[in-house]
C-alpha positions as CSV (number, residue, x, y, z in Angstrom):
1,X,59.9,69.3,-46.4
2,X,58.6,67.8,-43.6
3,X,60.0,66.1,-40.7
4,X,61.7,62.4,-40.9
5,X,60.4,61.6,-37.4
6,X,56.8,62.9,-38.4
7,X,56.5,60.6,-41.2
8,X,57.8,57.6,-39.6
9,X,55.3,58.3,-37.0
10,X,52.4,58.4,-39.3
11,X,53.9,55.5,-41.2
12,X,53.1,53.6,-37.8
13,X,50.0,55.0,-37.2
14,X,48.3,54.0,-41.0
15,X,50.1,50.4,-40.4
16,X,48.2,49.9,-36.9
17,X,44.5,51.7,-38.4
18,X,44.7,49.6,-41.2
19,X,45.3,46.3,-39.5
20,X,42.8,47.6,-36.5
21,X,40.1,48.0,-39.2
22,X,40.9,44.9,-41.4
23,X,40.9,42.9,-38.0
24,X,37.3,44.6,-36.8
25,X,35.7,46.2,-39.8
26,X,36.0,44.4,-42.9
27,X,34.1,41.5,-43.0
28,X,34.5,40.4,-46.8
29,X,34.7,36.3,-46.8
30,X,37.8,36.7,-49.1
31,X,39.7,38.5,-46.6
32,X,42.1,35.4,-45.6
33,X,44.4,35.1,-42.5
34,X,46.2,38.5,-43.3
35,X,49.3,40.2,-41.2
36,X,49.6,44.1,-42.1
37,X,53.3,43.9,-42.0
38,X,54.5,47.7,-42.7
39,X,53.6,50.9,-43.8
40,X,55.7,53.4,-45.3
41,X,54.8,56.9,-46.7
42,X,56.0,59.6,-48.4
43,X,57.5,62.6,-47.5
44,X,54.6,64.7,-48.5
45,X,52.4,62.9,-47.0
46,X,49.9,61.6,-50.1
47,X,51.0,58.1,-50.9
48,X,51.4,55.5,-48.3
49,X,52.4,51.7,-48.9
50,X,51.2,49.1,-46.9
51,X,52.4,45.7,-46.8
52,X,50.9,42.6,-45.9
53,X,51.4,38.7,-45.7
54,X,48.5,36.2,-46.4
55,X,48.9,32.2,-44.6
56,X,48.0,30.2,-47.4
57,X,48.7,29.4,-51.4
58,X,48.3,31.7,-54.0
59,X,44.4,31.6,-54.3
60,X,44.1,33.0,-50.7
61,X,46.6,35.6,-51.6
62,X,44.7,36.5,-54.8
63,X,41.2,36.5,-52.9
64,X,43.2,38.4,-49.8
65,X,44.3,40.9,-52.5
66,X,40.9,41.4,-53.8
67,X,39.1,42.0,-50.6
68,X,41.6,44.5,-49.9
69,X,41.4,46.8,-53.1
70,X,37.6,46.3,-52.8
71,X,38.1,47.9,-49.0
72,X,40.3,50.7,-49.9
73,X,38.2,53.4,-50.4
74,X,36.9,52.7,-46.5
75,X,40.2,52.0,-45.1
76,X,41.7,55.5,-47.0
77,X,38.8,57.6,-45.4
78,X,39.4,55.7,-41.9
79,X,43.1,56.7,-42.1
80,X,42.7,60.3,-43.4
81,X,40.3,60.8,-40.1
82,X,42.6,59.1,-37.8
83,X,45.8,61.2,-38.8
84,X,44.0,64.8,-39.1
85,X,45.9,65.5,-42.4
86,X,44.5,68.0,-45.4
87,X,44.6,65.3,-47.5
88,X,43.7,61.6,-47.1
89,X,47.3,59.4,-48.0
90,X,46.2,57.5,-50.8
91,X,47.0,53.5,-50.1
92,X,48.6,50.9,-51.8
93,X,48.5,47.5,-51.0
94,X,52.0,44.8,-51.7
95,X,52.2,41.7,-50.8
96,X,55.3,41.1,-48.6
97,X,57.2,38.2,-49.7
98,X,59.7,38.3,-46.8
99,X,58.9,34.9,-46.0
100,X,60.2,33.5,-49.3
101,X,63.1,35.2,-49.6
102,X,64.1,33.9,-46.3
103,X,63.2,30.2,-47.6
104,X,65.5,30.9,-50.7
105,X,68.1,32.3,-49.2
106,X,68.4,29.1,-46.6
107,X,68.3,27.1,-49.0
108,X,71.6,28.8,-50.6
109,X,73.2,28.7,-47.7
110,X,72.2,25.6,-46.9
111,X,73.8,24.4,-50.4
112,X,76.8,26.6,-50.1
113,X,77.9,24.5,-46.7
114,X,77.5,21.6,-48.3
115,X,79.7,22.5,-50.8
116,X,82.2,23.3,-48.1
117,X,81.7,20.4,-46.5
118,X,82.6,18.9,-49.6
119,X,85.7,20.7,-50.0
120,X,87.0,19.9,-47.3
121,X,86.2,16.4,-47.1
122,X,88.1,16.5,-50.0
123,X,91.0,18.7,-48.6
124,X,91.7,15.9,-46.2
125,X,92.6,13.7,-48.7
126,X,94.7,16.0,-50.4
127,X,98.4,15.2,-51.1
128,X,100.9,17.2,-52.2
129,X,101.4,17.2,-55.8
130,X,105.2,17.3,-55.9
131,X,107.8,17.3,-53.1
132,X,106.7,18.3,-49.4
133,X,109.6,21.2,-49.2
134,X,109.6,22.4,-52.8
135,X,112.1,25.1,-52.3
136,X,115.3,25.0,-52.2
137,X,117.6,24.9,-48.9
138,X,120.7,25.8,-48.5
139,X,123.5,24.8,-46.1
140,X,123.1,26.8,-43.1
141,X,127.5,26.4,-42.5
142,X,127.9,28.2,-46.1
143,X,125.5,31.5,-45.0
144,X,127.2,32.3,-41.7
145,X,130.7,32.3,-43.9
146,X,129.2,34.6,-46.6
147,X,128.1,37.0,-44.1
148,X,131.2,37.3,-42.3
149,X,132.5,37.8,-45.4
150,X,130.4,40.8,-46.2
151,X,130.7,42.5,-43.2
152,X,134.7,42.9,-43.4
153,X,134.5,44.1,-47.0
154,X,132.9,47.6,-46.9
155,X,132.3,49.9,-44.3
156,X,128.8,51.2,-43.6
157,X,127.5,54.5,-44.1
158,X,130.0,55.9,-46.8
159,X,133.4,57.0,-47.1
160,X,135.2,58.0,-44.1
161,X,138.3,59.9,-45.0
């Protein structure tokens, strides 16, 4: 097992080689405007995900997506140098879609205070449906006689004999 630490450093390290060498060394004209995002790896040190955005529509992510499984084998063998390892981390590329998650989460929230908004436009308006006090009072002349009443009765705390 190897250390937590250790692999979150070399997570770091792949996710700054591999946007170092897409940013200097790849020089496919499919490669679109791309933002290595993260990098994780397993704990034994042979697979390693790396995530990336692409600025544009889905053709430039396809294109982006190509040039970058067409550069793996260069970018694994740059990594597996870089880190000193026995064996090279195999890489996998996913596309991060952070960005519209965010977008449709706004967008709920966004229609969830509305709806609130709504509500309590509504609320304002709002009239009781039946009387304002809908319980019912009694006389506070006939309470203070009934508890004077109880109190004479019976004595407290048992039997005293």
């Amino acid at each position: 097992m190897t250390d937590p630490a250790k692999v979150r450093r070399h997570a770091e390290r792949i996710r700054e080689l591999v946007a170092s060498v897409v940013r200097s060394q790849i020089k496919d004209p499919r490669l679109g405007m791309i933002t290595i995002t993260d990098a994780r790896i397993t704990a034994d040190l042979r697979d390693a995900t790396v995530f990336y955005t692409v600025l544009g529509d889905a053709a430039a992510q396809a294109s982006t997506a190509a040039a970058l499984e067409s550069a793996k084998g260069m970018l694994r063998s740059t990594v597996g140098k870089a880190l000193g390892l026995r064996h090279s981390p195999t890489l996998t590329f996913v596309l991060d879609d952070v960005q519209d998650q965010v977008k449709h989460i706004d967008d709920l929230l966004a229609a969830a205070r509305n709806a609130d908004a709504e509500v309590q436009r509504l609320a304002a308006k709002a009239q009781y449906a039946g009387e304002p006090q809908p319980y019912r009072v009694e006389d506070e002349d006939t309470d203070e006689v009934e508890d004077a009443d109880t109190e004479d009765d019976e004595p407290r705390g048992g039997d005293r004999r």
